[in-house]
MARLUMMI-437562 format. One record per residue (C-alpha): residue in three letters; x, y, z. Coordinates in pm, 1 decimal. Each point is the difference from the previous one (the first is absolute). Layout:
BEGIN
code: ALA; xx: X; yy: Y; zz: Z .
...
***
This chain:
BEGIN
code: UNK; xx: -2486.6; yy: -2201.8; zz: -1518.6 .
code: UNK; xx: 12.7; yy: -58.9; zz: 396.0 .
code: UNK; xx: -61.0; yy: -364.6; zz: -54.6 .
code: UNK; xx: 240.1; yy: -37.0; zz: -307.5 .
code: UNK; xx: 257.6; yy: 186.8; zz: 266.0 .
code: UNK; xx: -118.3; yy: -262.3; zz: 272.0 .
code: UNK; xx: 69.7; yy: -266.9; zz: -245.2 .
code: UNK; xx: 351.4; yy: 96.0; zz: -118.7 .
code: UNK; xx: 86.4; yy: 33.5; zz: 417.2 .
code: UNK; xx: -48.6; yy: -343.6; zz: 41.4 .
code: UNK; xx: 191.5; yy: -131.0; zz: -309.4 .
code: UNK; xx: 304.2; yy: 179.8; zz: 98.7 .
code: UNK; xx: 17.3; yy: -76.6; zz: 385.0 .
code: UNK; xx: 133.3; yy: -317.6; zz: 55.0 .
code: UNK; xx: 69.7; yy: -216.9; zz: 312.6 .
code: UNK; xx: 294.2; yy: 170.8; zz: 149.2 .
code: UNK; xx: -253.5; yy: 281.6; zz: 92.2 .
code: UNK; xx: -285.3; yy: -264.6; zz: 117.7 .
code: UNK; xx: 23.5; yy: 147.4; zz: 397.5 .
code: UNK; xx: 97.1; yy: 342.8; zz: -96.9 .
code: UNK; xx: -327.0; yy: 18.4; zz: -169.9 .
code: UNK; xx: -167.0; yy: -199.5; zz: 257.3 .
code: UNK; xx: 72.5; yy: 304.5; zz: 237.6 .
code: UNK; xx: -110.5; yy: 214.4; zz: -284.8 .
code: UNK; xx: -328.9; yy: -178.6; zz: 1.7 .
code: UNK; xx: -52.6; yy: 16.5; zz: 396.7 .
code: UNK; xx: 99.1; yy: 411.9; zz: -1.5 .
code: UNK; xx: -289.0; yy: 34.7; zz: -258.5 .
code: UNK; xx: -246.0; yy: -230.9; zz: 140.7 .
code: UNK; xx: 64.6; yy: 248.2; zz: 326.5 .
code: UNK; xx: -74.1; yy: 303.2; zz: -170.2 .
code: UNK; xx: -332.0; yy: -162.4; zz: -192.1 .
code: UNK; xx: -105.7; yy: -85.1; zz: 365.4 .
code: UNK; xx: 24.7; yy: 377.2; zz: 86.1 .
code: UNK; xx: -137.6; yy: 127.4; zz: -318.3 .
code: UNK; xx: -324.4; yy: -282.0; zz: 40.2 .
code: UNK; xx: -89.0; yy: 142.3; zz: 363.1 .
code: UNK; xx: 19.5; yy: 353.9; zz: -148.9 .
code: UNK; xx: -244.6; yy: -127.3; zz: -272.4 .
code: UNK; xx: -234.3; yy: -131.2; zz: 264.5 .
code: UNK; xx: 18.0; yy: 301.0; zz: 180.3 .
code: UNK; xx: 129.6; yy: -125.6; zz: 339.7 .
code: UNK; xx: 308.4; yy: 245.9; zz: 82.3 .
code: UNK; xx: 79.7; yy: 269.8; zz: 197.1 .
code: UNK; xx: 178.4; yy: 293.0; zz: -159.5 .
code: UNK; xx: 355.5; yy: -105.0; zz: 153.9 .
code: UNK; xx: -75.4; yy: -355.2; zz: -163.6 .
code: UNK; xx: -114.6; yy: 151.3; zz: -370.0 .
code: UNK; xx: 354.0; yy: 228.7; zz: 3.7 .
code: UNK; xx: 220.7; yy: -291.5; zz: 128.9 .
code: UNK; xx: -139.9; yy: -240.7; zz: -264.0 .
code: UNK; xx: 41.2; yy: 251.5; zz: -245.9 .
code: UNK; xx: 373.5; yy: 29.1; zz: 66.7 .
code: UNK; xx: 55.9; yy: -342.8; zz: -5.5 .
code: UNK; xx: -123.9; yy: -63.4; zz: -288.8 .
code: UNK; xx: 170.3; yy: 266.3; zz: -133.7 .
code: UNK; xx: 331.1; yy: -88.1; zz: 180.0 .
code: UNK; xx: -0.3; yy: -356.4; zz: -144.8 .
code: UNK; xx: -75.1; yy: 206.8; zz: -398.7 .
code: UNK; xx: 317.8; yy: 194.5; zz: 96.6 .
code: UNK; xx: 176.2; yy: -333.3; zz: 45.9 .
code: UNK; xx: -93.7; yy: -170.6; zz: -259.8 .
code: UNK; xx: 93.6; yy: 341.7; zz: -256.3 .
code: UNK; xx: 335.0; yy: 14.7; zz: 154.4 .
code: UNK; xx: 83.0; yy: -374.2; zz: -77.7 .
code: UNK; xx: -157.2; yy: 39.4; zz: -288.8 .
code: UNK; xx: 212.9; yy: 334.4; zz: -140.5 .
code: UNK; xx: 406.9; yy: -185.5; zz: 171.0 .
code: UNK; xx: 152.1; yy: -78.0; zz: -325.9 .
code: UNK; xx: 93.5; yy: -343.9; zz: 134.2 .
code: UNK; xx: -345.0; yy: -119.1; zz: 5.2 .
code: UNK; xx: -24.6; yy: -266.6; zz: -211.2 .
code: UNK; xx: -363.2; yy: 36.0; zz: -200.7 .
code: UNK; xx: -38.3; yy: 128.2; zz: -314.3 .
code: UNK; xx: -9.1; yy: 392.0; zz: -69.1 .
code: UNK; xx: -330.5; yy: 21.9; zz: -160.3 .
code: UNK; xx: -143.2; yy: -205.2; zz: 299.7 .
code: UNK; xx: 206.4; yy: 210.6; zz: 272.9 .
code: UNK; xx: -180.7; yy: 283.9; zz: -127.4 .
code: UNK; xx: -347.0; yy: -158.6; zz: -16.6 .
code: UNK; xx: 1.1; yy: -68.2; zz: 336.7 .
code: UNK; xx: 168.0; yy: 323.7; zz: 79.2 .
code: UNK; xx: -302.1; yy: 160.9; zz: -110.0 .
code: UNK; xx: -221.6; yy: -205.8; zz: 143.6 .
code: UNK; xx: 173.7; yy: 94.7; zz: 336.0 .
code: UNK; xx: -14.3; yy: 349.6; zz: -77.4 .
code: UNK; xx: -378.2; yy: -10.6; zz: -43.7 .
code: UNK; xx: -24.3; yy: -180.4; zz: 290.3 .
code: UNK; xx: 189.9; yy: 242.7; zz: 240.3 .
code: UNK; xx: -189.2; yy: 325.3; zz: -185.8 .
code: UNK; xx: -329.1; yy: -181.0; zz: 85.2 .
code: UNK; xx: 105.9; yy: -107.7; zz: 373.3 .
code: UNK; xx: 64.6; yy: 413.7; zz: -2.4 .
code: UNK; xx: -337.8; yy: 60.7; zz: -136.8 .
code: UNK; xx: -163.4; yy: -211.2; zz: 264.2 .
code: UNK; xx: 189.7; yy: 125.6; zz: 275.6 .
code: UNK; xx: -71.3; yy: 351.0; zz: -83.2 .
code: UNK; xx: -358.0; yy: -109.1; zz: -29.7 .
code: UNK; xx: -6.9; yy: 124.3; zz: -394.2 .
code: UNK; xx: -128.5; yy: -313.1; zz: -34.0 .
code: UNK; xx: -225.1; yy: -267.7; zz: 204.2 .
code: UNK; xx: -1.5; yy: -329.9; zz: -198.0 .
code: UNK; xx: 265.3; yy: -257.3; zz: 54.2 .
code: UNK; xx: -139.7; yy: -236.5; zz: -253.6 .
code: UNK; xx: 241.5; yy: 12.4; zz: -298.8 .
code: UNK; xx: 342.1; yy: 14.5; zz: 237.6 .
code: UNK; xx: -131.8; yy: -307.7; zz: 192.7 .
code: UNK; xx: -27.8; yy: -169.0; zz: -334.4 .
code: UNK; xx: 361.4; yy: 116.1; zz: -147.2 .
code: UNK; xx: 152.8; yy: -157.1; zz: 353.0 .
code: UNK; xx: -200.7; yy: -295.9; zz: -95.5 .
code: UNK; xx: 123.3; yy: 2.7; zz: -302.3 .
code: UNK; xx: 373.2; yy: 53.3; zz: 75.1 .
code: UNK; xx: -45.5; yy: -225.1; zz: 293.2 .
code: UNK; xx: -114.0; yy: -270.8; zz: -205.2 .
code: UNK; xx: 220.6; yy: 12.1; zz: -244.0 .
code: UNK; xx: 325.6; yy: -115.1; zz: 198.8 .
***
Protein backbone atom coordinates (compact mmCIF):
# COMPACT_ATOMS: atom_id res chain seq x y z
CA UNK A 1 0.00 0.00 0.00
CA UNK A 2 2.91 2.56 1.01
CA UNK A 3 4.42 2.16 -2.38
CA UNK A 4 1.03 2.23 -4.36
CA UNK A 5 0.57 5.66 -2.08
CA UNK A 6 4.24 6.67 -3.15
CA UNK A 7 3.26 6.03 -6.65
CA UNK A 8 -0.03 7.97 -6.88
CA UNK A 9 2.20 11.14 -5.08
CA UNK A 10 4.21 11.39 -7.93
CA UNK A 11 1.49 11.17 -10.67
CA UNK A 12 -0.37 13.96 -9.20
CA UNK A 13 2.51 16.52 -8.40
CA UNK A 14 3.43 18.25 -11.28
CA UNK A 15 6.09 20.94 -12.12
CA UNK A 16 4.67 23.97 -10.51
CA UNK A 17 5.62 22.22 -7.16
CA UNK A 18 9.22 20.97 -8.58
CA UNK A 19 11.21 23.40 -5.72
CA UNK A 20 8.53 23.20 -3.18
CA UNK A 21 9.21 19.58 -3.11
CA UNK A 22 12.81 20.04 -3.59
CA UNK A 23 12.74 21.71 -0.04
CA UNK A 24 10.53 18.88 0.96
CA UNK A 25 13.23 16.49 -0.06
CA UNK A 26 16.21 18.46 1.76
CA UNK A 27 13.89 18.78 5.29
CA UNK A 28 13.66 14.90 5.09
CA UNK A 29 17.05 14.07 4.00
CA UNK A 30 17.88 16.28 7.41
CA UNK A 31 15.88 14.33 9.60
CA UNK A 32 17.19 10.73 7.97
CA UNK A 33 20.69 12.20 8.84
CA UNK A 34 19.56 12.50 12.53
CA UNK A 35 17.64 9.35 12.66
CA UNK A 36 21.01 7.35 10.86
CA UNK A 37 23.44 8.69 13.73
CA UNK A 38 20.82 7.55 16.30
CA UNK A 39 20.91 4.11 14.51
CA UNK A 40 24.67 4.01 14.79
CA UNK A 41 24.55 4.91 18.18
CA UNK A 42 26.65 8.13 18.16
CA UNK A 43 24.38 10.78 20.16
CA UNK A 44 24.14 12.31 23.23
CA UNK A 45 20.75 12.42 24.92
CA UNK A 46 20.16 16.27 23.95
CA UNK A 47 20.97 15.08 20.24
CA UNK A 48 18.45 11.77 20.34
CA UNK A 49 15.43 14.33 21.79
CA UNK A 50 16.24 17.17 19.28
CA UNK A 51 16.25 14.74 16.32
CA UNK A 52 13.26 13.29 17.54
CA UNK A 53 11.39 16.61 17.40
CA UNK A 54 12.46 17.40 14.19
CA UNK A 55 11.47 14.74 12.70
CA UNK A 56 8.42 14.98 14.27
CA UNK A 57 8.08 18.78 13.60
CA UNK A 58 8.58 18.29 9.81
CA UNK A 59 5.40 15.06 10.23
CA UNK A 60 3.38 17.93 11.80
CA UNK A 61 4.06 19.97 8.67
CA UNK A 62 3.53 17.84 6.27
CA UNK A 63 -0.23 16.65 8.17
CA UNK A 64 -1.19 20.21 8.32
CA UNK A 65 -0.65 20.81 4.49
CA UNK A 66 -1.89 17.78 3.98
CA UNK A 67 -5.51 18.23 6.06
CA UNK A 68 -5.95 22.68 4.35
CA UNK A 69 -8.77 21.99 2.09
CA UNK A 70 -6.95 23.92 -0.65
CA UNK A 71 -4.39 21.37 -1.09
CA UNK A 72 -4.58 20.19 -4.28
CA UNK A 73 -3.98 16.07 -4.11
CA UNK A 74 -6.46 13.73 -4.13
CA UNK A 75 -8.53 12.80 -0.85
CA UNK A 76 -7.78 9.20 -0.71
CA UNK A 77 -4.00 10.12 -1.11
CA UNK A 78 -4.22 13.16 1.50
CA UNK A 79 -5.22 10.65 3.87
CA UNK A 80 -2.63 7.99 2.99
CA UNK A 81 -0.02 10.12 3.71
CA UNK A 82 -1.82 11.56 6.64
CA UNK A 83 -1.48 8.34 8.19
CA UNK A 84 1.68 7.69 7.30
CA UNK A 85 2.58 10.98 9.17
CA UNK A 86 0.67 10.02 12.04
CA UNK A 87 2.64 6.78 12.44
CA UNK A 88 5.54 8.55 12.01
CA UNK A 89 5.07 11.23 14.81
CA UNK A 90 3.54 8.26 17.34
CA UNK A 91 6.82 6.38 16.63
CA UNK A 92 9.23 9.59 16.95
CA UNK A 93 7.10 9.63 20.55
CA UNK A 94 7.89 6.07 21.16
CA UNK A 95 11.56 6.62 20.59
CA UNK A 96 11.82 9.64 22.48
CA UNK A 97 10.19 8.19 25.44
CA UNK A 98 12.56 5.31 24.97
CA UNK A 99 9.35 2.73 24.54
CA UNK A 100 11.19 1.86 21.82
CA UNK A 101 15.05 1.62 20.61
CA UNK A 102 15.07 0.77 16.86
CA UNK A 103 14.96 3.47 14.28
CA UNK A 104 15.02 1.10 11.39
CA UNK A 105 11.48 1.18 9.90
CA UNK A 106 11.05 5.30 10.36
CA UNK A 107 14.45 5.77 8.58
CA UNK A 108 13.01 3.71 5.79
CA UNK A 109 9.38 5.54 5.61
CA UNK A 110 11.57 9.05 5.32
CA UNK A 111 13.33 7.22 2.63
CA UNK A 112 10.51 6.36 1.24
CA UNK A 113 8.60 9.70 1.36
CA UNK A 114 11.84 11.36 0.57
CA UNK A 115 12.23 9.52 -2.48
CA UNK A 116 9.20 9.77 -3.73
CA UNK A 117 9.13 13.67 -4.56
Amino acid sequence: MVLMTFEAYEAVVDESGYEARGRERQALSLGIDRLERIQKGRFSFEDLVESLLYVRRLWTIFIEDLAHPENGLPDKLRADIISIGLWVVKEADRLREERSGDVTQLIEINRLIRDAL
